[in-house]
C-alpha positions, 0 to 999 in steps of 0.5 A: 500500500502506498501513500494514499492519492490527493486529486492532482494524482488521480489518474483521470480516464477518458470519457466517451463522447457517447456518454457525454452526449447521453448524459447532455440529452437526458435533461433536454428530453426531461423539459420536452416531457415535462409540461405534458406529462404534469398535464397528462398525470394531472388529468388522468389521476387528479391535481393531487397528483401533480406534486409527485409528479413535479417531485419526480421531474426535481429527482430526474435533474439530480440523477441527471446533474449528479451523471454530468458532474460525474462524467464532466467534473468528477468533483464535488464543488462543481455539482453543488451549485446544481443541487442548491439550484433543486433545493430553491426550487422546492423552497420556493414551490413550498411558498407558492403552496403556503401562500396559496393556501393562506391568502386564496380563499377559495378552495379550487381556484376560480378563473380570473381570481388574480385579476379582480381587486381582491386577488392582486395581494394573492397575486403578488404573494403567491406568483409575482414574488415567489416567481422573480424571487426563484429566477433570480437565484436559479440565475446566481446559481448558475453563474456560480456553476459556470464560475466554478467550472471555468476555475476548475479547467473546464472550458469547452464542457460548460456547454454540456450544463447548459440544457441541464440549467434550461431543463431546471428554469422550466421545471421551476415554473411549471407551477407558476405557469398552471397558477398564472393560466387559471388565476388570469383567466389565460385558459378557456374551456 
């Protein structure tokens, strides 16, 4: 047994270009399928369904960020800024739930509820706010993981993320999106 190896020792294997490109498609087909299978599972089994359903797309972008770091990066600094990114996302759906639930009086949403006089605070509190408040972290988020990969030598790799981040922007609004759709009156039946 010898000296026990720091990473500047490691010997680092090459990665198939196959599994990176695998690895980079996987979050492009989680956003394609995102908002018509929340819809689909939505309809078919109930709206009570649609967090699990929202909680899976969230688990999908951890595998997914956890394979690309693994693949890309191999360290743990580069994927912490993807993880905080899904923690924001959850943190903020939680508002959205809290507000939604202390400040709409109406058990099922009506239709145009933000656009009257009484929905405008609710509106602010439960879309407005929580909304800007989670882009602009998602945005610092993925600053800080384009930095930290820039410091760590990667150039050319940073472009493989980068569907991982637009993946993550969408997810993230998908409730937002089904709240705003119902509350402004923006879906007609």
């Amino acid at each position: 047994m010898g000296p026990p190896q720091t990473n500047d020792q490691l010997v680092i294997r090459p990665v198939g270009l196959q599994q990176v490109a695998i690895s980079t498609i996987v979050p492009l087909l989680v956003a394609i399928f995102a908002f018509p299978g929340t819809l689909i599972i939505g309809e078919r089994y109930g709206s009570d369904t649609m967090p699990v359903a929202l909680i899976g797309l969230l688990v999908a972008l951890v595998a997914s960020a956890v394979w690309l770091n693994r693949l890309l990066y191999r360290r743990a600094s580069t994927v912490f800024p993807s993880l905080v990114a899904v923690a924001t996302v959850l943190l903020v759906w939680v508002w959205q739930r809290q507000a939604f639930i202390a400040l709409v009086p109406y058990k099922p949403l009506t239709y145009g509820y933000f656009l009257l006089p009484e929905g405008a605070r609710a509106q602010f509190w439960v879309l407005v706010c929580p909304f800007w408040v989670g882009v602009v972290c998602l945005a610092l988020c993925f600053i800080a993981g384009l930095v930290t990969g820039w410091l760590i030598g990667a150039r050319r790799s940073l472009l493989c993320i980068i569907p991982w981040w637009i993946t993550a922007f969408l997810v993230f609004a998908l409730p937002s999106l089904d709240l705003w759709a119902q509350g402004n009156a923006a879906i007609f039946i």
